[in-house]
C-alpha positions in Angstrom: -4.4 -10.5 -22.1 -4.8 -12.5 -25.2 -8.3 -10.6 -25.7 -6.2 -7.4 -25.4 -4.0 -8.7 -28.4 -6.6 -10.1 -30.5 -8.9 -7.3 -30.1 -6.2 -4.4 -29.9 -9.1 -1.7 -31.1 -11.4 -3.0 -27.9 -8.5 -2.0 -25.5 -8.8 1.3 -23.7 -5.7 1.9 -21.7 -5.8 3.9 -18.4 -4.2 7.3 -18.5 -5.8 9.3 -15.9 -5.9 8.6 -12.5 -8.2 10.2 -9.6 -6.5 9.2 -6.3 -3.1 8.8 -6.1 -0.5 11.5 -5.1 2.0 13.0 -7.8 4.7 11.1 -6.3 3.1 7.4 -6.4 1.5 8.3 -9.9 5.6 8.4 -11.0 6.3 5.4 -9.1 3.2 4.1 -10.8 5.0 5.4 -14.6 8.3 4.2 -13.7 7.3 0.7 -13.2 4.5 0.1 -15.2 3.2 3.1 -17.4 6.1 4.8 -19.2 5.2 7.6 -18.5 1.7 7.7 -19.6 -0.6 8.1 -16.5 -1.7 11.5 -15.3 -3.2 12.9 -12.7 -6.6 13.9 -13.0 -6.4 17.5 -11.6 -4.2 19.6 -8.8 -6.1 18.6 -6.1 -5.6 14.7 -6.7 -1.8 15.5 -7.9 -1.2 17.4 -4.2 -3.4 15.2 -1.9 -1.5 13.9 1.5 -3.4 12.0 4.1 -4.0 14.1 7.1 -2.5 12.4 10.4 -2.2 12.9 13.6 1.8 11.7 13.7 2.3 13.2 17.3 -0.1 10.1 18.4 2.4 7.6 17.8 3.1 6.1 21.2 6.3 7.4 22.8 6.7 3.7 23.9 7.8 3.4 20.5 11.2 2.3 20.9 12.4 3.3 17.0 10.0 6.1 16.7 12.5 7.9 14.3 11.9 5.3 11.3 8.1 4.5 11.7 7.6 8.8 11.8 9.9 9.2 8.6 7.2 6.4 7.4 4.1 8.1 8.3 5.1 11.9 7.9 2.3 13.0 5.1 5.1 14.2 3.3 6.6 11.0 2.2 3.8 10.1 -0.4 6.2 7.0 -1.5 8.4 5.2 0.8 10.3 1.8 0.9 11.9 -0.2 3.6 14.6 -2.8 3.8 12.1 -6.2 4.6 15.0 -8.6 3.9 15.4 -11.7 6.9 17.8 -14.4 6.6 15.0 -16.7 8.6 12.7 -16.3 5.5 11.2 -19.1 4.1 10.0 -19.2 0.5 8.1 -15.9 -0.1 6.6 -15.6 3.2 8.9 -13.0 5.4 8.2 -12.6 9.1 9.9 -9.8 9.1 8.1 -8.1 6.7 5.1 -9.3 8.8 5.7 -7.3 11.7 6.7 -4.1 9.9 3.7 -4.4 8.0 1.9 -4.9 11.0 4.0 -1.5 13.0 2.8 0.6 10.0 -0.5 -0.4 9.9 -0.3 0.2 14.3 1.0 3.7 13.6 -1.3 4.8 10.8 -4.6 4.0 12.7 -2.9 5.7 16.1 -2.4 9.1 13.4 -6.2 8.6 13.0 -6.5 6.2 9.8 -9.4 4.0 9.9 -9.0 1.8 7.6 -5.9 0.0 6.0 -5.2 -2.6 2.4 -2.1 -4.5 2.2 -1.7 -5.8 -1.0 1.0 -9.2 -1.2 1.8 -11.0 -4.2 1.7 -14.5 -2.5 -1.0 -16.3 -1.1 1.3 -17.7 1.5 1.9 -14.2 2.7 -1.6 -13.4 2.7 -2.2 -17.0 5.2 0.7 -15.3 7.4 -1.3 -12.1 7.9 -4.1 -13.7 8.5 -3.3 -16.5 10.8 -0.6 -14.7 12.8 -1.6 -10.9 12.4 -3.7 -9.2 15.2 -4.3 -6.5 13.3 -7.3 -8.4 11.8 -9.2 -8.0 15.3 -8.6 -4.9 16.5 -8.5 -2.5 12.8 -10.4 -2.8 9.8 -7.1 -4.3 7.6 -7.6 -6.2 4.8 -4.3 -8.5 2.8 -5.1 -9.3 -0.8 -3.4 -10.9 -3.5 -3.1 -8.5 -7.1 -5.0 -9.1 -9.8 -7.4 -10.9 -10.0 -8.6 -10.6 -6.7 -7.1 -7.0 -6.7 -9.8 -5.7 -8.4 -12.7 -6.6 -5.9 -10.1 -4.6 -3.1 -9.4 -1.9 -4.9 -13.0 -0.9 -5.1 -13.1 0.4 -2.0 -10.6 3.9 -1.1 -8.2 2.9 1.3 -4.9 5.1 2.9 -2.2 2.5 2.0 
């Protein structure tokens, strides 16, 4: 960053993007880009991912939620992760929804999944207590600066 403001005529910023659907392109502005990031063309703006949602185990016992999350139709969704058993910023409860999503997805047909955490103690928890690790290509990653070396491949988040 202090590059960036030293050298402000070196800086290109990012204004058009080639993967992400309309909806998580506004997320994207809302939080981040005021507004200022496009979508390349119609067929990146309309994109869904193409799943199988009727392959989600009827053993499910709270189907209704983890379809609502899945449905191709809900480009941007966000759930309530809070647990009173929390310690510091790793979440156990976030841990196994993560984990039900990531089950779900790859039972619609996804093959392979990023989870993206902002703690390295989160990333430990996926990895040492996760079994998604053994039986799905999933892979937990911090944000920058490691988010760049994740990001480069495509993955259905």
């Amino acid at each position: 960053m202090h590059l960036a403001i030293a050298f402000p005529d070196a800086v290109a910023k990012l204004t058009m993007q080639y993967r992400m659907h309309k909806d998580i392109c506004h997320f994207s502005n809302l939080v981040a880009y005021k507004g200022e990031l496009k979508c390349a063309n119609e067929k990146v703006k309309n994109q869904k991912l193409v799943l199988a949602v009727e392959r989600i185990p009827e053993t499910n016992t709270d189907r209704q939620w983890i379809e609502h999350v899945v449905n191709p139709n809900n480009p941007v969704v966000f759930l309530d992760c809070e647990a009173e058993e929390s310690v510091g910023p790793v979440n156990a409860v976030e841990v196994s929804i993560v984990e039900e999503c990531a089950k779900s997805l790859t039972d619609c047909g996804v093959v392979s999944i990023g989870v993206i955490t902002p703690f390295r103690s989160q990333v430990r928890e996926f990895n040492l207590y996760s079994t998604l690790n053994t039986v799905l290509d999933v892979r937990f990653a911090l944000p920058t600066p490691l988010l760049h070396s994740f990001l480069s491949y495509s993955y259905a988040l």
